[in-house]
DRENDO-1510 file (C-alpha; in Angstrom, 1 decimal, always signed):
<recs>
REC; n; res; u; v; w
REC; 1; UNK; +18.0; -0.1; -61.5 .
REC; 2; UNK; +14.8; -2.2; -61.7 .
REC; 3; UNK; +10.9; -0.2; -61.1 .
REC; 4; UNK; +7.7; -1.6; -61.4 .
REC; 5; UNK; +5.1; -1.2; -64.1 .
REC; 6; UNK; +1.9; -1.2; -64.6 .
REC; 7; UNK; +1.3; -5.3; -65.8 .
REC; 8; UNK; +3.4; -6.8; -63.6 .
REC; 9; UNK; +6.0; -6.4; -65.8 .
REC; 10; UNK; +9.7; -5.1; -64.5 .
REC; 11; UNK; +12.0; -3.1; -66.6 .
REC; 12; UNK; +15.6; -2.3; -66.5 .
REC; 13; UNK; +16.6; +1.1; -66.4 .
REC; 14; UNK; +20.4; +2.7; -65.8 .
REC; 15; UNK; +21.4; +5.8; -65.9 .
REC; 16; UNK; +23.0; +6.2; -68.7 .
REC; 17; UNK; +19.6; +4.8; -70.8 .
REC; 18; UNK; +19.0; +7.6; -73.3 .
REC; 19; UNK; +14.9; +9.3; -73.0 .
REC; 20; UNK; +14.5; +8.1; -76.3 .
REC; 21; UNK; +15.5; +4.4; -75.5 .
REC; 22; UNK; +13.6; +4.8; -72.7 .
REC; 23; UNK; +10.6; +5.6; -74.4 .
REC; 24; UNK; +10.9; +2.7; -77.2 .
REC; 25; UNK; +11.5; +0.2; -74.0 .
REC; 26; UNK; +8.2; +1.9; -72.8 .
REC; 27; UNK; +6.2; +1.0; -76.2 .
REC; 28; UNK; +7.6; -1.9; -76.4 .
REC; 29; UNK; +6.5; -3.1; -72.7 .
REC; 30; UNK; +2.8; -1.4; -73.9 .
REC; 31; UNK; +2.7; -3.4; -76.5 .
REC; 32; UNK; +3.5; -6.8; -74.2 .
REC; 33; UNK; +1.1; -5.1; -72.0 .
REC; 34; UNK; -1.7; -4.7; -74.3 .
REC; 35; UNK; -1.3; -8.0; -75.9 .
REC; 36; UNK; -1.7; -9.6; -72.3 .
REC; 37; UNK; -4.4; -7.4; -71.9 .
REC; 38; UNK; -6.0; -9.0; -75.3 .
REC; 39; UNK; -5.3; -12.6; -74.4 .
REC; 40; UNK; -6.5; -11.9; -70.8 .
REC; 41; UNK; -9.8; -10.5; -72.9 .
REC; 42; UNK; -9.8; -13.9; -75.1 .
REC; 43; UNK; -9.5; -16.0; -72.0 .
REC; 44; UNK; -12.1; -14.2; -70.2 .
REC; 45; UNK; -14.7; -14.5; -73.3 .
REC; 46; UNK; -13.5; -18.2; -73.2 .
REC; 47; UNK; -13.9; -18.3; -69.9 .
REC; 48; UNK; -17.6; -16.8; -70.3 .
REC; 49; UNK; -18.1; -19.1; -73.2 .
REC; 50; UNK; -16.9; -22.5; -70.9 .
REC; 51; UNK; -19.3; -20.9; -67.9 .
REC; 52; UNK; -22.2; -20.2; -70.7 .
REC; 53; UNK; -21.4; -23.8; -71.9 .
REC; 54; UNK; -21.4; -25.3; -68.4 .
REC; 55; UNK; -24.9; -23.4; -67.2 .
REC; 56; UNK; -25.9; -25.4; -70.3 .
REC; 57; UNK; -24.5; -28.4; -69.3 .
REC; 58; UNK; -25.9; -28.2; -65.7 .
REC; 59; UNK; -29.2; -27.5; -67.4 .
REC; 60; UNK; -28.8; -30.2; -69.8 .
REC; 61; UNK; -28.0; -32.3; -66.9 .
REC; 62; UNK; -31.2; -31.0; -64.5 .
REC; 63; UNK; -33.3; -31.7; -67.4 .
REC; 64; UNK; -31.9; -35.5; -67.8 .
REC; 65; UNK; -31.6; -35.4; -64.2 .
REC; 66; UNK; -35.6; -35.0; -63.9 .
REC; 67; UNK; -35.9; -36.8; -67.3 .
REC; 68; UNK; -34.2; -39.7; -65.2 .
REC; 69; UNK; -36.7; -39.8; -62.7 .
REC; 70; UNK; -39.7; -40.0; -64.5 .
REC; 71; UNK; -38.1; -42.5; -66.3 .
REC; 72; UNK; -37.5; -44.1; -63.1 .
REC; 73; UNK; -40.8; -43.4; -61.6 .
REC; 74; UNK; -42.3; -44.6; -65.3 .
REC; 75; UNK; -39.9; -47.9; -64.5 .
REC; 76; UNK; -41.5; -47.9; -60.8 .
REC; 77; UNK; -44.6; -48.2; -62.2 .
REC; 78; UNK; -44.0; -49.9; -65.2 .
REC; 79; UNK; -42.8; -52.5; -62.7 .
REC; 80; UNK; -45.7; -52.2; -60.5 .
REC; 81; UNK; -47.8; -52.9; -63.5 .
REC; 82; UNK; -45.5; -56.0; -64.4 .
REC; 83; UNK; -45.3; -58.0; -60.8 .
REC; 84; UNK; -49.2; -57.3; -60.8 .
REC; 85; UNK; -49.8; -58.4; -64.2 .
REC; 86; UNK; -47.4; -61.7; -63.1 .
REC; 87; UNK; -49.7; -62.0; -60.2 .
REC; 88; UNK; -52.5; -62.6; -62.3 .
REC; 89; UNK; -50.7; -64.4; -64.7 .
REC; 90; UNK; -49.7; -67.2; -62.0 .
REC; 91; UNK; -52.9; -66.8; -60.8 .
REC; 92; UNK; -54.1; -67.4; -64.5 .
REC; 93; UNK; -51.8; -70.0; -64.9 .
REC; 94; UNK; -53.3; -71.8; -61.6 .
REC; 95; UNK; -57.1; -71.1; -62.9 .
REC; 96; UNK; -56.1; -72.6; -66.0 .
REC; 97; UNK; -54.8; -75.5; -64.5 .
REC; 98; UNK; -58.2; -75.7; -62.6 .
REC; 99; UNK; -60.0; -75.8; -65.9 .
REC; 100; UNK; -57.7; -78.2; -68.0 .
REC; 101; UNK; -58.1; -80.5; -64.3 .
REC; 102; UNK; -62.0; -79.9; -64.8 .
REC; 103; UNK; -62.2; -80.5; -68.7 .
REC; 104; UNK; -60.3; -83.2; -68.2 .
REC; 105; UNK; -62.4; -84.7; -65.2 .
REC; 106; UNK; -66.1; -83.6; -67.5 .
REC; 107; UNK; -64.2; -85.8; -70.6 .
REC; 108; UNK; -64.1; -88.7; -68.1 .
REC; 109; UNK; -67.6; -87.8; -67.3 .
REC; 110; UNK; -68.9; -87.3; -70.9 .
REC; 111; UNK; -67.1; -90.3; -71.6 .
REC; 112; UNK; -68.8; -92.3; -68.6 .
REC; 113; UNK; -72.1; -90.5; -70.0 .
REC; 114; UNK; -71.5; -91.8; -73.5 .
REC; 115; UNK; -71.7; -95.3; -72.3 .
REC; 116; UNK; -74.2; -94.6; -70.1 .
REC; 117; UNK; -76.2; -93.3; -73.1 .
REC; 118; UNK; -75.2; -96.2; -75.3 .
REC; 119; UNK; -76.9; -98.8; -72.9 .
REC; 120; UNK; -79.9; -96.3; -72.2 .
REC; 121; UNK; -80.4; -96.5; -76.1 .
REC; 122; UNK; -79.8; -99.9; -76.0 .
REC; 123; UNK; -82.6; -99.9; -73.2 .
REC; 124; UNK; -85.1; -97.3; -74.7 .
REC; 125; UNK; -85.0; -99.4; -77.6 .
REC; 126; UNK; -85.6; -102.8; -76.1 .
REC; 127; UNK; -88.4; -100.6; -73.8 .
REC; 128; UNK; -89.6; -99.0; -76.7 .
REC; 129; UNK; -90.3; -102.6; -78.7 .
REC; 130; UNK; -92.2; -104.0; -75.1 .
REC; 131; UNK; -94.1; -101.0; -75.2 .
REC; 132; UNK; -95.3; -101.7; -79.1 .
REC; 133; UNK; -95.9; -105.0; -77.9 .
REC; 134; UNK; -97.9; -104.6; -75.1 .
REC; 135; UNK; -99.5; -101.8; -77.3 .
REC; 136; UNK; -100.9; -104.4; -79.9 .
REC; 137; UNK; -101.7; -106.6; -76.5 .
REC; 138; UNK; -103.5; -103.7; -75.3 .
REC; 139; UNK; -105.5; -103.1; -78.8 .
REC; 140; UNK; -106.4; -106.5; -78.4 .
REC; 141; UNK; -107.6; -106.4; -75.3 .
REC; 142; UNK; -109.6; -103.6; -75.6 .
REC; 143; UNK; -111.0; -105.0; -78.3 .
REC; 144; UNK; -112.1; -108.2; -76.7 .
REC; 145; UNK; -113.3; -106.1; -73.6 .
REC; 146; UNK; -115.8; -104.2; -76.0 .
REC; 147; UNK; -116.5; -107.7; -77.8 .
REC; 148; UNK; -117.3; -108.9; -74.4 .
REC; 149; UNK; -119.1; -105.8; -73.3 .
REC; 150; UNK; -121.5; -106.3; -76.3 .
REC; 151; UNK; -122.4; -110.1; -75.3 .
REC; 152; UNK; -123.2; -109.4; -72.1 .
REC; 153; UNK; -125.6; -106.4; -73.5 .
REC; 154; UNK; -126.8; -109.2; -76.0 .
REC; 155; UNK; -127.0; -111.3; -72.6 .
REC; 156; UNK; -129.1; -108.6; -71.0 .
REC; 157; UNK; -131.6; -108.1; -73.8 .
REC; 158; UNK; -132.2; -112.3; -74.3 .
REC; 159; UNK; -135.3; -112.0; -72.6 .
REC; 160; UNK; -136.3; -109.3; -75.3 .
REC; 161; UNK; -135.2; -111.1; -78.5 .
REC; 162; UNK; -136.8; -114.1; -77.5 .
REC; 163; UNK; -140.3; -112.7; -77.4 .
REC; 164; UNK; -139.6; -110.4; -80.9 .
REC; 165; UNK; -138.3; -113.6; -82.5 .
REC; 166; UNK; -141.4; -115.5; -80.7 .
REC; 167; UNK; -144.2; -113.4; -82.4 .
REC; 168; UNK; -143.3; -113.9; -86.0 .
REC; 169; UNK; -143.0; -117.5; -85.3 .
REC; 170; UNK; -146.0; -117.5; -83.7 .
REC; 171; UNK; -147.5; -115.4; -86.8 .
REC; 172; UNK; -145.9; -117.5; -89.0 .
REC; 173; UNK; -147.3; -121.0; -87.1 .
REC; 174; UNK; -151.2; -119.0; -87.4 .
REC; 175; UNK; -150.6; -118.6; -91.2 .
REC; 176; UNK; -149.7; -121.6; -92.0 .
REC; 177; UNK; -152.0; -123.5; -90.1 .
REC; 178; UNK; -155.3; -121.5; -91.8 .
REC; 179; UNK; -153.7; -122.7; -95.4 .
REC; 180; UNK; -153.0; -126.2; -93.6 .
REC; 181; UNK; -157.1; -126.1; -92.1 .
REC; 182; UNK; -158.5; -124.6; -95.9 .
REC; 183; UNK; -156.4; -127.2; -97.8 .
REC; 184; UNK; -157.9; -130.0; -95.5 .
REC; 185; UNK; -161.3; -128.8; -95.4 .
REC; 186; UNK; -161.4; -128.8; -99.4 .
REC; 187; UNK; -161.7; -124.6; -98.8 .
REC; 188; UNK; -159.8; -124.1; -101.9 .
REC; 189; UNK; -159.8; -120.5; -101.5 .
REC; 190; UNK; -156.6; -119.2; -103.9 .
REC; 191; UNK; -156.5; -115.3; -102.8 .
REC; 192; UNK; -157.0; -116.2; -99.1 .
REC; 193; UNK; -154.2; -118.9; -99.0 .
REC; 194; UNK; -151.8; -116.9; -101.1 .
REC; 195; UNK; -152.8; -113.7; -99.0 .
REC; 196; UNK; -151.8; -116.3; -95.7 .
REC; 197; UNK; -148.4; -116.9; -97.1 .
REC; 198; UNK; -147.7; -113.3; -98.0 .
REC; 199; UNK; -148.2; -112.6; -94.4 .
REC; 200; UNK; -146.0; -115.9; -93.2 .
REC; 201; UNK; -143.6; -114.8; -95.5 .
REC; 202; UNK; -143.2; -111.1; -94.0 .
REC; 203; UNK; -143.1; -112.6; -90.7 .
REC; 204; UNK; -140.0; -114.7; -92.3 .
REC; 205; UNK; -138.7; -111.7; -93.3 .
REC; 206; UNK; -139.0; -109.8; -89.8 .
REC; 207; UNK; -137.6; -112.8; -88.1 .
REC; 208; UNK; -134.4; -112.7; -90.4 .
REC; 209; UNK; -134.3; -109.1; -90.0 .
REC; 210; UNK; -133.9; -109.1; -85.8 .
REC; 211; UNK; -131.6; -112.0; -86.6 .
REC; 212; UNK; -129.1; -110.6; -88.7 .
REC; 213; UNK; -129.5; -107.3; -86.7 .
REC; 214; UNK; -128.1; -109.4; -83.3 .
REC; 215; UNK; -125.7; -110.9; -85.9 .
REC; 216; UNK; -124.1; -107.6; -87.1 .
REC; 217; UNK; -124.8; -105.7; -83.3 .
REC; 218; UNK; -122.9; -109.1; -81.9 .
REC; 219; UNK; -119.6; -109.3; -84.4 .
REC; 220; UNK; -116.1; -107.7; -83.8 .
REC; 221; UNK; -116.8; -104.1; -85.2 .
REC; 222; UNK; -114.0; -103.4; -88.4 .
REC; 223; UNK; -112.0; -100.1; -88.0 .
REC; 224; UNK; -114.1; -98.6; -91.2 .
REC; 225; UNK; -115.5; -95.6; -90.6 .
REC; 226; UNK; -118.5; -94.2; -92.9 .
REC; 227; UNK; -121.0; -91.4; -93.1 .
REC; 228; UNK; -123.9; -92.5; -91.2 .
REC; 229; UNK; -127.1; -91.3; -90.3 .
REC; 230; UNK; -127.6; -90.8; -86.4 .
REC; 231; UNK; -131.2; -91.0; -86.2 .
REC; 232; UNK; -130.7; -94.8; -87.9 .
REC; 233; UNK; -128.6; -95.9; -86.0 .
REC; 234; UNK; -131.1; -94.5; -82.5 .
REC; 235; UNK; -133.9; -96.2; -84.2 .
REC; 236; UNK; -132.0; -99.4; -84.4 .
REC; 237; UNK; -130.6; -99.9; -81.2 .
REC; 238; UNK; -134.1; -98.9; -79.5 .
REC; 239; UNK; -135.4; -101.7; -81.9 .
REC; 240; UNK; -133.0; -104.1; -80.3 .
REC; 241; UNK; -134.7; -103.1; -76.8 .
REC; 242; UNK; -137.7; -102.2; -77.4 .
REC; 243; UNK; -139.1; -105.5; -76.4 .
REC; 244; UNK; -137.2; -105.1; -73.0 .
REC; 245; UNK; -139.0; -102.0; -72.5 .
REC; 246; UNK; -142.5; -103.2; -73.5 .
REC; 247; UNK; -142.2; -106.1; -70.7 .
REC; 248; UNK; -140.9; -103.0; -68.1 .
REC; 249; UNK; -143.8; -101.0; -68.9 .
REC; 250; UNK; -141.5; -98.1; -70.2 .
REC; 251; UNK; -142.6; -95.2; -72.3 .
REC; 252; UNK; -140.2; -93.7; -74.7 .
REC; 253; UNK; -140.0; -90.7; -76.4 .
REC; 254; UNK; -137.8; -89.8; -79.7 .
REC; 255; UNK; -137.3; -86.5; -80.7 .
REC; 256; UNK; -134.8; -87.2; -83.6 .
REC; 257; UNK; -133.1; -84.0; -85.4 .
REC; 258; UNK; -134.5; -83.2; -89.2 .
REC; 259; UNK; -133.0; -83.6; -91.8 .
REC; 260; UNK; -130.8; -86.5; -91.3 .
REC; 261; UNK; -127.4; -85.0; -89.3 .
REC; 262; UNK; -124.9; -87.8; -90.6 .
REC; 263; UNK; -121.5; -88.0; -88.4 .
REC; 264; UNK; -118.4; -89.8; -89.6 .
REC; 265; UNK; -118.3; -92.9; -87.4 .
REC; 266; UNK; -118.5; -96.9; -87.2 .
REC; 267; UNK; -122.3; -97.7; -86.9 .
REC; 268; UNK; -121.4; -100.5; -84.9 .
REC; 269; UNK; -119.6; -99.1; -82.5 .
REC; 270; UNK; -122.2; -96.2; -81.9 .
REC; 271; UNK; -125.3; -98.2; -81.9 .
REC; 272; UNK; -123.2; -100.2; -79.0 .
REC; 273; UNK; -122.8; -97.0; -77.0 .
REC; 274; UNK; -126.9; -96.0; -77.4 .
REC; 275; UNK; -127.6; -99.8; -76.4 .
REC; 276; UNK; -125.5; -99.2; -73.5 .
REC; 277; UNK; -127.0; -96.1; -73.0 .
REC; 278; UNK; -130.8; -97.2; -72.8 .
REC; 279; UNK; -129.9; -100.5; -71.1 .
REC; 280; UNK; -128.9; -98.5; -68.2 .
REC; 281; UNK; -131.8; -95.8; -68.6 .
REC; 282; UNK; -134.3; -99.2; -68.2 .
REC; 283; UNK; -132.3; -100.4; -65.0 .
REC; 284; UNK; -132.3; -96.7; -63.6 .
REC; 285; UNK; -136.2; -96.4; -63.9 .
REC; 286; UNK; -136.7; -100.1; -63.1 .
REC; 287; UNK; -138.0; -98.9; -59.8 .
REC; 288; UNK; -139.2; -95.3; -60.2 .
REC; 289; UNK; -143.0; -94.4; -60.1 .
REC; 290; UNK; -142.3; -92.7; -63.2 .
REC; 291; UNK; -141.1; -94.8; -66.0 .
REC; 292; UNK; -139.7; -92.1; -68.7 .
REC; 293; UNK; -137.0; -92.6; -71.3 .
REC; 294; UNK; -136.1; -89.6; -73.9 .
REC; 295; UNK; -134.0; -89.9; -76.4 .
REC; 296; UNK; -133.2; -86.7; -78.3 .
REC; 297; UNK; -130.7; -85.6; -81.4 .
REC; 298; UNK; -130.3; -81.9; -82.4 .
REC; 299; UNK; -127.9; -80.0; -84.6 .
REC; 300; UNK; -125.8; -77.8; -82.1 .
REC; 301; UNK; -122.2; -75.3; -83.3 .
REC; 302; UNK; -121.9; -78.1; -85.9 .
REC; 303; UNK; -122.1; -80.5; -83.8 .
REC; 304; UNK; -124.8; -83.4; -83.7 .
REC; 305; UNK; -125.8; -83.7; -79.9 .
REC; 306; UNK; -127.9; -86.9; -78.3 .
REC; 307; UNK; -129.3; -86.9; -74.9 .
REC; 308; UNK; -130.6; -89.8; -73.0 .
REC; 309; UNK; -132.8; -89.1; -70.2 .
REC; 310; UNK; -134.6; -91.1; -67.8 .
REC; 311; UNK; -136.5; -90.4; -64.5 .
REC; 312; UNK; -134.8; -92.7; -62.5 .
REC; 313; UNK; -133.1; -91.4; -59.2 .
REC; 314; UNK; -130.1; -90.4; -60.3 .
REC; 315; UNK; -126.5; -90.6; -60.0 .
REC; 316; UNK; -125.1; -90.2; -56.2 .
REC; 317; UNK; -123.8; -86.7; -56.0 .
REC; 318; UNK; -119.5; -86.5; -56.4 .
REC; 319; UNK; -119.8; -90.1; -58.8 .
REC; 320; UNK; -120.8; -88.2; -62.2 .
REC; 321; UNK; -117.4; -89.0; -63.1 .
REC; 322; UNK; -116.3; -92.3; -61.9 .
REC; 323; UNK; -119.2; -93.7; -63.6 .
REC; 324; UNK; -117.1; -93.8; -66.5 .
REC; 325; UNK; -114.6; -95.6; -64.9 .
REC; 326; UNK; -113.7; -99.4; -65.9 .
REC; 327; UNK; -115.6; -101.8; -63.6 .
REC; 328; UNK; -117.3; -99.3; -61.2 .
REC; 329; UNK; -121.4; -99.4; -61.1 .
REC; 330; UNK; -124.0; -97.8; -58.9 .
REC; 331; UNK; -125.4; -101.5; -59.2 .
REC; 332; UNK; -125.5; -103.7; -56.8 .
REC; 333; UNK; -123.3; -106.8; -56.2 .
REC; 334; UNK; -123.9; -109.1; -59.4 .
REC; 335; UNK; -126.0; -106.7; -61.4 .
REC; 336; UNK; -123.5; -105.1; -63.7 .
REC; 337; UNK; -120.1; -105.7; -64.7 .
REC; 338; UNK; -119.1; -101.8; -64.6 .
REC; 339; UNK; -117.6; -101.7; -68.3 .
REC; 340; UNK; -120.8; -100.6; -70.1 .
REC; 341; UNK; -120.1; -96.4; -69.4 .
REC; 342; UNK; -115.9; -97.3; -69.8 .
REC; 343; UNK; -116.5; -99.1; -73.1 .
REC; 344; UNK; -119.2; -95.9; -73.7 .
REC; 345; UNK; -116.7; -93.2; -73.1 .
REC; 346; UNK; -113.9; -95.4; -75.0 .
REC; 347; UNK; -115.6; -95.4; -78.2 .
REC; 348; UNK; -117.0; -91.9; -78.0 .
REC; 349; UNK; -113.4; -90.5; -77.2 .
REC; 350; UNK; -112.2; -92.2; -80.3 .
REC; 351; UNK; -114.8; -90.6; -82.6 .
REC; 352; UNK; -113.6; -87.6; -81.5 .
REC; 353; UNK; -116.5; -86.6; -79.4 .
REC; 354; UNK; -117.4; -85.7; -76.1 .
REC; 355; UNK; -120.0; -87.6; -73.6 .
REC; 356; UNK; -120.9; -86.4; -70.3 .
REC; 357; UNK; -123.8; -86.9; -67.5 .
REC; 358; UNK; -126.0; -84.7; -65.4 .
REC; 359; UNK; -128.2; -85.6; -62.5 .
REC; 360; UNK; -130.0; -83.0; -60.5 .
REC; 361; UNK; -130.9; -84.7; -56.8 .
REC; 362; UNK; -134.0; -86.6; -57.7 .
REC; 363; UNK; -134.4; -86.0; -61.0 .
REC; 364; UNK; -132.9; -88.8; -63.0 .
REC; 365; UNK; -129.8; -88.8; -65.1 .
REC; 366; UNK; -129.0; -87.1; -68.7 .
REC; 367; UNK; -126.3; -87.9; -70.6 .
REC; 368; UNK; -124.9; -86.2; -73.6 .
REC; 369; UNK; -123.2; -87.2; -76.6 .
REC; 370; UNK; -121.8; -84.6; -79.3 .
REC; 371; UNK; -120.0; -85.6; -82.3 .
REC; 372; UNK; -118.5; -83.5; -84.6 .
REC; 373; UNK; -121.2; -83.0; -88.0 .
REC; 374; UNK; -119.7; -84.5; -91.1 .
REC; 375; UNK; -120.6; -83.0; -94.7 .
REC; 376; UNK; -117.9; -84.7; -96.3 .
REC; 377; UNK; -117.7; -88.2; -98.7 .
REC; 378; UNK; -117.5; -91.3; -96.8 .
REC; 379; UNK; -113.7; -92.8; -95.7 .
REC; 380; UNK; -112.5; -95.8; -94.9 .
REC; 381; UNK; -109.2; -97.2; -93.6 .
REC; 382; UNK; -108.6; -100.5; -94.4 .
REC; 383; UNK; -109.1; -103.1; -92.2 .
REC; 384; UNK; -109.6; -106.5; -92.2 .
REC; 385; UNK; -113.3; -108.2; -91.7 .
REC; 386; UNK; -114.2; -110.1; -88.8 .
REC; 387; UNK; -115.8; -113.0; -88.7 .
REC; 388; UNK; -119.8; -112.6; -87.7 .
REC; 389; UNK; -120.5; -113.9; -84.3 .
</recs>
């Protein structure tokens, strides 16, 4: 007969099995039994171990699972970053196209401008070699305006000269004819007739003297610049005009600086500015009730500073400048030739000085000179001499 037991497991019985058979069939099915219950324990550890395993698995996988996406969201952006970084690397690109177009296009332009610069050189330089020319023209001219400037001065004062060369001639006639008279009357008197031609011989001497003054005043002046003495050169060029004013019925008055101020300049050229100078002074008071001329020198912030002044009627007010200008006069039509005050202002600008006028309403005209005072030994720059007028 077959029965059920615990396990699943069926046994055979009969009748005729003895207790004790019975019992070892029993053990022995316990034993099956317990060794199924054994494996069933193995296979449910390794069946905790493969679910322990999985659960780590399925974390394993969550966490490459979310892993996965920020690598993918990394990629997302990572890709971002790249189309925008193409973007402005076409964009680059395109820009740098621009730039090689426009560094090409300024090499055709620097090139064009190279060429352009070669014949502006090549013009500057032909420019440049017209302007030296014209600059020696222009030295020249000058040079022949103030040479021309002085004759017509020296054209001025004719009058004058004539009449200081006239007297010693005229002295010299008187001497000679009381030696003449004494030797023909037999008046062999020795100390009177050599006293007579001492005195025609110093009126020999003055004539030579206003001579070779015109001479010097009336030849090109040389480049040569020495220490001179100021008041000299004043007292020579009022010698020169002196006569002029005499026959004009002008007083003068010098007020001339002690102690000799000396400037650094060509006496020439100076005493041709104070001629200039007192030649207009006698045409401004030609016609004034006052006939005044003052001519002054003074040391001033180490500077020596000559006024002329006269009491003529002055400059017309807003001219005190033009005056100076080449060929403009106050004068009338065919009185002056304008170039005195231009030639005036030339010279003094040269010497490194200054020259300006004032002329209150009615009260004549002043002008000042101021050169710079010189302490120093004489220089010259060499120049070549010109012939004497």
């Amino acid at each position: 007969m077959l029965r059920e037991v615990p396990g699943g497991v069926r046994a055979t019985t009969s009748a005729q099995d003895s207790p004790d058979e019975e019992l070892r069939r029993l053990r022995a099915l316990v034993a099956v039994l317990e060794r199924r219950v054994l494996r069933s324990e193995e296979r449910r550890r390794a069946m905790m171990h493969i679910m322990s395993d999985l659960q780590d698995s399925n974390r394993r996988l969550s966490d490459q699972r979310r892993a996965m996406l920020h690598i993918l969201a990394d990629y997302e952006q990572d890709r971002s970053r790249l189309a925008k970084q193409t973007t402005r690397l076409d964009n680059s690109r395109r820009a740098l196209l621009h730039i090689l177009q426009d560094v090409h296009q300024s090499k055709m332009r620097l090139e064009h401008s190279r060429k352009a610069m070669i014949h502006i050189m090549r013009d500057l330089r032909d420019t440049t070699e017209q302007v030296q020319r014209r600059e020696v023209e222009l030295t020249e001219k000058q040079e022949q305006l103030v040479q021309a400037g002085k004759l017509a001065t020296l054209g001025e004062l004719t009058t004058g000269i004539a009449h200081e060369l006239n007297n010693p001639l005229n002295n010299i006639g008187l001497f000679v004819g009381n030696v003449i008279d004494h030797l023909e009357l037999g008046k062999v008197e020795k100390d009177r007739i050599i006293q007579d031609l001492r005195n025609a011989m110093q009126q020999v001497r003055k004539a030579s003297e206003i001579i070779s003054h015109l001479r010097t005043f009336g030849r090109a002046a040389p480049a040569s610049r020495e220490l001179i003495s100021v008041n000299d050169v004043i007292i020579r060029s009022m010698s020169l005009i002196q006569e002029q004013y005499r026959l004009r019925q002008i007083e003068t008055t010098l007020d001339l600086a002690p102690g000799d101020p000396q400037v650094l300049a060509n006496a020439i050229q100076l005493e041709q500015v104070f001629v200039n100078l007192l030649t207009n002074a006698r045409d401004a008071v030609a016609n004034a009730p006052i006939k005044h001329v003052t001519i002054r020198s003074a040391i001033k912030d180490n500077t020596v500073q000559m006024t002329f002044e006269d009491t003529g009627h002055g400059i017309p007010a807003g001219l005190e400048q033009r005056i100076f200008d080449p060929f403009f006069s106050t004068k009338e039509v065919g009185e002056g030739t304008g170039l005195g005050l231009s030639i005036t202002y030339g010279i003094i600008k040269e010497h490194q000085g200054t020259i300006s006028v004032s002329s209150p309403p009615g009260k004549g005209a002043t002008f000042i000179i101021q050169l710079p005072l010189e302490s120093a030994e004489p220089t010259e720059t060499e120049s070549s001499q010109a012939p004497d007028a």
